[in-house]
C-alpha positions as CSV (number, residue, x, y, z in Angstrom):
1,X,7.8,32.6,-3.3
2,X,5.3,35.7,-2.8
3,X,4.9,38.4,-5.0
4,X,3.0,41.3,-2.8
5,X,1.1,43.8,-5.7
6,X,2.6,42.6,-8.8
7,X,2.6,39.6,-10.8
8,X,4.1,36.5,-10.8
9,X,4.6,34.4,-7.9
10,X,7.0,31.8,-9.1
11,X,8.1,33.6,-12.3
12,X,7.2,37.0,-14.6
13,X,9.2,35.9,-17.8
14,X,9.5,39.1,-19.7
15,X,12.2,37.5,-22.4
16,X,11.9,33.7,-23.6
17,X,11.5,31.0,-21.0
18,X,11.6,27.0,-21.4
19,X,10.9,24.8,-18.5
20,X,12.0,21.5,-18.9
21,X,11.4,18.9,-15.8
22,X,10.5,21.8,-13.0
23,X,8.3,21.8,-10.8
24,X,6.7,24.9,-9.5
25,X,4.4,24.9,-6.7
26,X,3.3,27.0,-3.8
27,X,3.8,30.3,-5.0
28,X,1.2,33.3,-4.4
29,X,0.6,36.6,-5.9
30,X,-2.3,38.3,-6.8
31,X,-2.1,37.1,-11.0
32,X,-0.2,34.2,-11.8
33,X,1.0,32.9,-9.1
34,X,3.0,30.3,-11.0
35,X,4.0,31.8,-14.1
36,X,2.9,35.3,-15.6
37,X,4.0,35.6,-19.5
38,X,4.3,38.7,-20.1
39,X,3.6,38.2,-23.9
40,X,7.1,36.5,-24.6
41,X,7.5,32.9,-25.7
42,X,7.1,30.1,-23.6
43,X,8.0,26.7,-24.1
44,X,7.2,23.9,-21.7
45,X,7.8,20.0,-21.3
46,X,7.4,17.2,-18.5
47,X,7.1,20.0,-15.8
48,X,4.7,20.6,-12.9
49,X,2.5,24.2,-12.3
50,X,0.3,23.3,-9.4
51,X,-0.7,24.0,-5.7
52,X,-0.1,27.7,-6.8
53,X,-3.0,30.0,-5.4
54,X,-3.8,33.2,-7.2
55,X,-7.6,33.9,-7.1
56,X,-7.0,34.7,-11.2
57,X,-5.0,32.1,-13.1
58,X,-3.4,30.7,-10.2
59,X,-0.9,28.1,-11.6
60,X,-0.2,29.6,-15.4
61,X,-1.8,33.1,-16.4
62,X,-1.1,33.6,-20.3
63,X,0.1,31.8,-23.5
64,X,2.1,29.1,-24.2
65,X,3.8,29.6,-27.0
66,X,5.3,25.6,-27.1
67,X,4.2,23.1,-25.0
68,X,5.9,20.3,-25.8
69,X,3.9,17.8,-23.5
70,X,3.9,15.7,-21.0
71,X,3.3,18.4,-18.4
72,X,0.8,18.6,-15.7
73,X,-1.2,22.0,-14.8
74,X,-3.5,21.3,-11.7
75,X,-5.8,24.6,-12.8
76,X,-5.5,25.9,-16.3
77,X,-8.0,28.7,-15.7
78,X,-6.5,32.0,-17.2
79,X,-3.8,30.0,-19.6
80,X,-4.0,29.1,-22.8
81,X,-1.9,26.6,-25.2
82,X,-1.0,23.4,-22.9
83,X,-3.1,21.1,-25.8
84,X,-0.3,18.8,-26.3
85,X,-2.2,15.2,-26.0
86,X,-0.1,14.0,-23.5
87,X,-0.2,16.9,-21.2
88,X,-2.5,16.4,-17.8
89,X,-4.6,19.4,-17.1
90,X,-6.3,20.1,-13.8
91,X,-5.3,17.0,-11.7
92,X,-3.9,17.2,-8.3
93,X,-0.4,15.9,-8.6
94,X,-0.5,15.3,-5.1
95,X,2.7,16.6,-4.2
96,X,4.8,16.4,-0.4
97,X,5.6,19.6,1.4
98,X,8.9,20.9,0.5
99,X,11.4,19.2,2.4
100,X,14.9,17.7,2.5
101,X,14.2,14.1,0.4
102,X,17.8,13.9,0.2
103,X,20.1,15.9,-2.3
104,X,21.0,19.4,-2.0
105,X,18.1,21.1,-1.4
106,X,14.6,20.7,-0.7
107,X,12.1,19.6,-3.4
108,X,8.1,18.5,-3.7
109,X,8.0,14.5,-3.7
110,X,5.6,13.4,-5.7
111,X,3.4,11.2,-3.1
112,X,2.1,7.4,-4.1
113,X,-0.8,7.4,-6.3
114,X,0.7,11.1,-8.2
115,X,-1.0,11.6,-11.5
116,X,2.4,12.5,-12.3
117,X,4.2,9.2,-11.7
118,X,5.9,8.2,-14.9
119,X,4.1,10.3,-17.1
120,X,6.9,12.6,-18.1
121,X,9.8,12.2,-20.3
122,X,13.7,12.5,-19.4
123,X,14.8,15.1,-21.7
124,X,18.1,13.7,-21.9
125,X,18.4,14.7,-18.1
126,X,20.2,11.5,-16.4
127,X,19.3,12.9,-12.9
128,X,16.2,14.6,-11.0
129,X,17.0,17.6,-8.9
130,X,18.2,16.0,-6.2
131,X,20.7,13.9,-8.3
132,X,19.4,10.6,-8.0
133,X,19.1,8.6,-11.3
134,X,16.4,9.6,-13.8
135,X,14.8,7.4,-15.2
136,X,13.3,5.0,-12.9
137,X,10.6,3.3,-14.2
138,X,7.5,1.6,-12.0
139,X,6.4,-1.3,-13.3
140,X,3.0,-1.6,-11.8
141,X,1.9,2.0,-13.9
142,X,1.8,2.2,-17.7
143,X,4.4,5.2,-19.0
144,X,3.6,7.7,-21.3
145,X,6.8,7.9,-23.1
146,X,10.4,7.0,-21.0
147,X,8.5,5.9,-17.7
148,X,10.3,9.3,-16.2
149,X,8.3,11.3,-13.2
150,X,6.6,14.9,-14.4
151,X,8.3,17.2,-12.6
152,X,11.9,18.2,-10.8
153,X,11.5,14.7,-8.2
154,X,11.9,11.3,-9.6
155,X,10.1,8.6,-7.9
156,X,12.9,5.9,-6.7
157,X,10.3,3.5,-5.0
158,X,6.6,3.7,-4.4
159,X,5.0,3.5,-1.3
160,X,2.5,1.0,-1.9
161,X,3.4,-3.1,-1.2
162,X,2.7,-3.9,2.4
163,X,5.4,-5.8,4.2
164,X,6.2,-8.0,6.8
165,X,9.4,-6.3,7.7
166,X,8.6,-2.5,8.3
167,X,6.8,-0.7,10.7
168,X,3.0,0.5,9.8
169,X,-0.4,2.5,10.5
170,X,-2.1,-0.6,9.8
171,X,-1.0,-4.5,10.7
172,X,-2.8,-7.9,9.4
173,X,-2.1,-11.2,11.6
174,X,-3.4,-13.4,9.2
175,X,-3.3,-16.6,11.4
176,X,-4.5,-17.6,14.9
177,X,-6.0,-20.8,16.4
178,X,-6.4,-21.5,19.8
179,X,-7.6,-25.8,20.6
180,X,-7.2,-27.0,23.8
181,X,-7.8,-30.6,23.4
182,X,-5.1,-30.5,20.9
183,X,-2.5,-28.1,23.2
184,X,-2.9,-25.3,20.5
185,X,-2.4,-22.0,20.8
186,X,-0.8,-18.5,18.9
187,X,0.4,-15.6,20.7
188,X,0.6,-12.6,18.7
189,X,2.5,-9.5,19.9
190,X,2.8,-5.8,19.1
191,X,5.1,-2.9,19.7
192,X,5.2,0.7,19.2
193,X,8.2,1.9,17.9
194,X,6.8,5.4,17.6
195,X,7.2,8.4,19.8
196,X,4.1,9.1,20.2
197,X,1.8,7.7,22.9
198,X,-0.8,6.0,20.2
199,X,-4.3,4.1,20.5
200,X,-4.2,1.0,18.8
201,X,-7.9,-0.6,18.0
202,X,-8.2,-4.2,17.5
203,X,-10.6,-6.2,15.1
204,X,-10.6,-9.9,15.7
205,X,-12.1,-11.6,12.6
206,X,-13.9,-14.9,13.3
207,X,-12.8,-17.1,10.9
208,X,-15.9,-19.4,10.5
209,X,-18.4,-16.7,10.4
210,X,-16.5,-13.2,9.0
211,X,-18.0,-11.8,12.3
212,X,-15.7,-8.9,14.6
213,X,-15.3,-8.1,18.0
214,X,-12.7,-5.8,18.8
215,X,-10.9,-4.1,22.3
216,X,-8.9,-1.3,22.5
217,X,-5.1,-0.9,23.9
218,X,-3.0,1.9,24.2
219,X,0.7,2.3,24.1
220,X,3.3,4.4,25.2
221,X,6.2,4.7,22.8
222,X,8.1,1.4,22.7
223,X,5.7,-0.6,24.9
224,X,4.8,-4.1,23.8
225,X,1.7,-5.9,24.4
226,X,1.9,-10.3,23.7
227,X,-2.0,-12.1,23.9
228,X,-2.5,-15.5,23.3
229,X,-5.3,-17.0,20.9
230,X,-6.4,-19.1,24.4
231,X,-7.1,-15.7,26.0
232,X,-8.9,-13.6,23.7
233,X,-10.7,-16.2,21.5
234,X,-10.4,-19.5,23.0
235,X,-11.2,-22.4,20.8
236,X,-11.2,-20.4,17.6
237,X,-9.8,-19.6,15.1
238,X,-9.2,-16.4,12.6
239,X,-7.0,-13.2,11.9
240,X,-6.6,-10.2,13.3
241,X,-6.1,-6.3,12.1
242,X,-5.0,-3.9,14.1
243,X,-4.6,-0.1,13.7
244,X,-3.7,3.1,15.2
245,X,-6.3,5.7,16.0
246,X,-6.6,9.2,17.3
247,X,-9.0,9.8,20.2
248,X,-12.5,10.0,17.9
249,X,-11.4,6.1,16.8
250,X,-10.6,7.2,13.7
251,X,-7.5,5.6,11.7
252,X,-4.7,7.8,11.1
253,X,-1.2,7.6,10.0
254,X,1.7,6.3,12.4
255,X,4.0,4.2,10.8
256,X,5.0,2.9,14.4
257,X,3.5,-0.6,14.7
258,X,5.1,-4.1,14.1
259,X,4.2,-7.2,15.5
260,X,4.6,-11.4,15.0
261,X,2.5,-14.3,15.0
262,X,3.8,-17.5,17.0
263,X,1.9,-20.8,16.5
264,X,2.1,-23.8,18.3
265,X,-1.2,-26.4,17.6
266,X,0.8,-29.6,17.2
267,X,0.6,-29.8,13.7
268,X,1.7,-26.6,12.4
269,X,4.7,-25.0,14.7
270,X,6.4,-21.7,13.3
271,X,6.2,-18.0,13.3
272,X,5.5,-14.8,10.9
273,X,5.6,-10.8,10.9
274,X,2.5,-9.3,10.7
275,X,2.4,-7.6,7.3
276,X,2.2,-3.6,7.9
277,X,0.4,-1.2,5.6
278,X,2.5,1.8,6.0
279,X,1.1,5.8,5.1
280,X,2.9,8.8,3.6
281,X,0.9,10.8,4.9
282,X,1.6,13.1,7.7
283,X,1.6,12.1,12.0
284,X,-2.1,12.1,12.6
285,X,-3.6,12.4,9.3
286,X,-7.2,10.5,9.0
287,X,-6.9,7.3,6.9
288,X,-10.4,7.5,5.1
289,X,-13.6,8.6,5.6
290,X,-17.1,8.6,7.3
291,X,-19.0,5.6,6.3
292,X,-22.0,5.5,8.1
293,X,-22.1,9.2,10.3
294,X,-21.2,8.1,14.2
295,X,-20.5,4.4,13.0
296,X,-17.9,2.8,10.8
297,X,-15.5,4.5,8.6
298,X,-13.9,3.6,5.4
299,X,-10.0,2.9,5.2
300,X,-8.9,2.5,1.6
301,X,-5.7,0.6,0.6
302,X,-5.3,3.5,-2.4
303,X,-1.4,3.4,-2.3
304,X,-2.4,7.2,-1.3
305,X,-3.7,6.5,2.4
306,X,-2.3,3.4,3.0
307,X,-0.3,0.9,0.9
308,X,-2.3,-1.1,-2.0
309,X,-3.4,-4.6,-0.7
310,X,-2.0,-7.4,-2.4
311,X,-4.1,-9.5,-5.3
312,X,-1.0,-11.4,-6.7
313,X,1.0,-13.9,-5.2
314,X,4.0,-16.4,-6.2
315,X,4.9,-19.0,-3.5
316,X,7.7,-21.5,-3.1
317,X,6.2,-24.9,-2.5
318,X,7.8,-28.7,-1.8
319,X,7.3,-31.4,-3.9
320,X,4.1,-32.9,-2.7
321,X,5.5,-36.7,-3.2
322,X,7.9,-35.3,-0.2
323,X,5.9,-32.7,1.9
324,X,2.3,-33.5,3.2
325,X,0.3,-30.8,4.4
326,X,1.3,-27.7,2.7
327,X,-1.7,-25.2,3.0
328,X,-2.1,-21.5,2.0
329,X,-3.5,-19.1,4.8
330,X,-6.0,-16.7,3.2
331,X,-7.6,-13.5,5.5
332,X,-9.4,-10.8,3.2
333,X,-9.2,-7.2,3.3
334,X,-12.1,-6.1,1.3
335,X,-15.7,-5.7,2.5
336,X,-17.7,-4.3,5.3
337,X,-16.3,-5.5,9.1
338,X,-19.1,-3.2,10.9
339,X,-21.7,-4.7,9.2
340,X,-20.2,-8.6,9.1
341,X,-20.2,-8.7,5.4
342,X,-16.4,-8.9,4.9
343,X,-15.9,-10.6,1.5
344,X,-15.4,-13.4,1.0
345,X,-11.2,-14.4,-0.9
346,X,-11.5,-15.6,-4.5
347,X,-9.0,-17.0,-6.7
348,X,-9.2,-14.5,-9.9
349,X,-8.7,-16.4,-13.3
350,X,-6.5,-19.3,-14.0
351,X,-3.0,-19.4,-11.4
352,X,0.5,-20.8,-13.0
353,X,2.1,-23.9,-11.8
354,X,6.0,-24.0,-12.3
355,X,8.6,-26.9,-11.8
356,X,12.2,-26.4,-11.3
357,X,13.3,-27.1,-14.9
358,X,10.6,-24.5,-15.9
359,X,7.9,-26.0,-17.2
360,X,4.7,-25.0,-16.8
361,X,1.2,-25.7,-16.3
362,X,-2.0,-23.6,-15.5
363,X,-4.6,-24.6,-13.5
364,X,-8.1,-23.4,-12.5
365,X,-9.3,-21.8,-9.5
366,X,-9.0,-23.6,-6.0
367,X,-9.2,-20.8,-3.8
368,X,-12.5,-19.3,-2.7
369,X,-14.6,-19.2,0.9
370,X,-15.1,-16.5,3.2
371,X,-12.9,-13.9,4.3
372,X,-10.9,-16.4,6.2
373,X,-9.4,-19.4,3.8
374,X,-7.5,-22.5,4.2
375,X,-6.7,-24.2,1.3
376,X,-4.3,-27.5,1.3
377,X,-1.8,-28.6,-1.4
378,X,-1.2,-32.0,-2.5
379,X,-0.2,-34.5,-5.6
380,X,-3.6,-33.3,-7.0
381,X,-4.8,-29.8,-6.0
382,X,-4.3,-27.4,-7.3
383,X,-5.5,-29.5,-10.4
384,X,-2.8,-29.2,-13.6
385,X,-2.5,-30.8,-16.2
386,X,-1.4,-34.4,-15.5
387,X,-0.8,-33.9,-11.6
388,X,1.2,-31.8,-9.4
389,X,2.5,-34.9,-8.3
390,X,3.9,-35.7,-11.6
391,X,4.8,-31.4,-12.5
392,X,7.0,-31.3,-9.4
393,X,8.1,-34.8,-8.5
394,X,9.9,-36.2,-5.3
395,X,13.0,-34.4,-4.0
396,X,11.8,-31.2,-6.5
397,X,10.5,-28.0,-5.6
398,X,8.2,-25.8,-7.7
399,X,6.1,-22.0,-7.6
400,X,3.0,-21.8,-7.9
401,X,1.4,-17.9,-8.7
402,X,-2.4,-16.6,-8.6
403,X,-4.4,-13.8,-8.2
404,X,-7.1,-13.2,-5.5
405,X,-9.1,-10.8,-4.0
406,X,-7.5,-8.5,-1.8
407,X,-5.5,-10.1,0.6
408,X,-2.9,-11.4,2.6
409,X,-1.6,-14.4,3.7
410,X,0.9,-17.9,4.7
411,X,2.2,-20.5,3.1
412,X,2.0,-23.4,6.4
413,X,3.9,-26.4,6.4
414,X,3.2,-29.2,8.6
415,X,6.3,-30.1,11.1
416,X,5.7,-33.9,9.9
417,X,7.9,-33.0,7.5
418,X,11.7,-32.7,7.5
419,X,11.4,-29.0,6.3
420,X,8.5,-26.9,7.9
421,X,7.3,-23.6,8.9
422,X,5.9,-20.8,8.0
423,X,6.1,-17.8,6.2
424,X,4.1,-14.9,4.1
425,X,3.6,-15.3,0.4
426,X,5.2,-13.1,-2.0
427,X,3.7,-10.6,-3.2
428,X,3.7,-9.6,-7.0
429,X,1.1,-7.3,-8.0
430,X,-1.0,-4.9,-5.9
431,X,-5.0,-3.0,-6.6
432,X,-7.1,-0.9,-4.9
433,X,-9.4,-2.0,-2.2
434,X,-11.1,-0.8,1.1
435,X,-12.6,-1.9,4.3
436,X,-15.7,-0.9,6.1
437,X,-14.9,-0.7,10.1
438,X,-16.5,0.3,13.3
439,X,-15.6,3.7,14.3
440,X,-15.7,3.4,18.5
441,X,-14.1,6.0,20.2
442,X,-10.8,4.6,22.3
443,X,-11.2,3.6,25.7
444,X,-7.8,3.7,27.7
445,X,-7.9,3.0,30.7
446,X,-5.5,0.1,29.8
447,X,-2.1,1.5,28.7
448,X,0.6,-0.8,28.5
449,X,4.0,0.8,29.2
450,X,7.5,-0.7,28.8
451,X,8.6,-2.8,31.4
């Protein structure tokens, strides 16, 4: 709303007002452009007054007579009275245009990463605005009262675990190997699913020595593009991160990209999605920021930008009396790529060990190297108590769950055994992390087009 000469953008309450799980948000007027009290009471709970843009008190301008928390002002210049200890006072709540997010009519969505994100409290209200259910509770953030969104918009799911089944900005192959004495090879492929022509810049990671080298291809919408390991790093091996760009090289957001790994060197035969870090941001919008000025850039996996990278995982493994050469695939996503000081994947604290009957054993950390790891499973490793021999016996299967560094990653099984194949891990938890990365401006004179 606008107020042109008077007061009160959103609302000039000249009789009592309550506010109870509202959100009000790009209003202007010269005073107040959220609310003006005009001396009356005014009493407030789990609401949003942000994004409003008077130059004096912009968001609240006056008194609050009751505030009975759990609300979130982003500028409390010019109010007084929002003290309540669980009240959030000039934070961004990082709030979506207003737009049709289903319902009846158009509301603010409260964006991944919102300060706002099950910090409120229900009110007795069994719906948001919209009328989808309220209270729906994210598991990953710690609640302030009810786990219930600030604001008019509840948060159904965040936007935060990457996946191997949905198109991204960002993808990870976290497997190739090309040996030709041994007949191996992986072709990957990639498709734009966008409709947008899009730049798409490639980093191959060496896996021996973290080091990059990277080439450019551009797409038009629904173009695919399939390279084998044989023709782009021959007798090698690694992973492979790909990402859109706009035409300075700099990652933006286009959830348009899938892609697929397929291996074939003899010993391990299967294929995987790559997993896609998808953005909520707008067509176009940087991911990031300068690192070094004319040189690399910064992508964060802030569930803001992009989604969170994974540092939990919980995989389904054989018995190892049964299945020989079981091996979890590693590739980081943390460190400095321009540079070649990508970090190197650490198991974090003590991982979980379960049998099908449920028992349990813990057992220390097996997993470390450098951003590219290969670690292999059998009757003794990881080391439990006992053996994992005797934990998950013949013709049994059991989990096994740890923590890393960021990354992602398979679960291979050799095709000596009766079951085989491979597949991503499951991913429990997710945290912060970034990655350093050249910032080279496209070159396309090679566009692929669809056939």
């Amino acid at each position: 709303n606008k107020a042109l000469g008077v007061r009160g953008g959103g609302s000039r309450n000249q009789s009592p007002l309550t506010l109870i799980n509202s959100t009000i948000s790009n209003n202007t007027a010269p005073l107040g452009d959220g609310i003006y009290n005009d001396g009356n009471s005014v009493t407030s709970s789990s609401t949003i007054i942000a994004g409003n843009t008077a130059s004096t008190g912009p968001d609240y301008s006056g008194p609050v007579t009751t505030s009975l928390g759990y609300n979130l002002v982003g500028n409390t210049t010019g109010s007084t009275g929002f003290t309540a200890p669980t009240d959030i006072l000039n934070q961004n709540p990082l709030l979506g245009p207003l737009q049709n997010n289903g319902g009846p009519t158009e509301t603010h969505a409260l964006l991944a990463g919102s300060p706002a994100i099950d910090k409120g409290i229900s009110n007795g209200l069994a719906t948001d605005q919209r009328g989808f259910d309220r209270t729906t509770d994210q598991p990953l953030i710690a609640n302030a009262s009810d786990g219930t969104d600030i604001g008019a918009f509840e948060v159904v799911t965040l936007f935060m675990p990457p996946s191997d089944q949905k198109p991204g900005s960002l993808l990870v192959f976290p497997f190739y190997k090309h040996d030709a004495q041994n007949k191996a090879d992986t072709r990957l492929t990639i498709t734009n699913l966008g409709k947008l022509p899009i730049n798409v810049h490639f980093l191959f990671l060496d896996g021996a020595t973290c080091s990059e080298f990277d080439q450019f291809v551009c797409f038009t919408p629904n173009a695919s593009i399939e390279w084998k390991a044989s023709e782009f790093d021959p007798q090698n091996k690694g992973y492979v991160i790909a990402y859109t760009t706009d035409n300075m090289g700099r990652p933006i957001a286009y959830n348009g990209l899938i892609g697929n790994g397929f291996v074939n060197d003899g010993e391990y035969v299967g294929n995987y999605g790559a997993e896609s870090f998808s953005s909520p941001l707008p067509v176009g919008t940087p991911l990031g920021a300068v690192a070094t000025p004319g040189l690399s850039w910064t992508i964060p996996f802030d569930g803001i930008a992009l989604d969170m990278t994974p540092m939990t995982f919980a995989v389904d493994i054989q018995s190892p009396v049964d299945t020989v050469n079981q091996k979890i695939v590693l590739a980081g996503l943390t460190g400095d790529a321009y540079a070649g000081a990508l970090s190197g994947v650490t198991q974090i604290g003590t991982g979980l060990a379960y049998n099908g009957h449920e028992a349990l054993r813990s057992f220390s950390p097996f997993i470390s190297g450098r951003c590219f790891v290969e670690k292999g499973i059998d009757g003794t490793t990881p080391k439990v108590t006992g053996t994992l021999a005797s934990l998950i016996p013949k013709g049994e299967v059991g989990t096994l769950r740890f923590s890393v560094t960021a990354a992602v990653g398979l679960l291979m099984t050799s095709n000596r055994n009766t079951f085989n194949g491979i597949r991503t891990l499951h991913k429990v938890q997710v945290a912060k992390s970034s990655i350093i990365i050249p910032l080279v401006m496209p070159d396309c004179q090679y566009w692929v087009t669809p056939s």
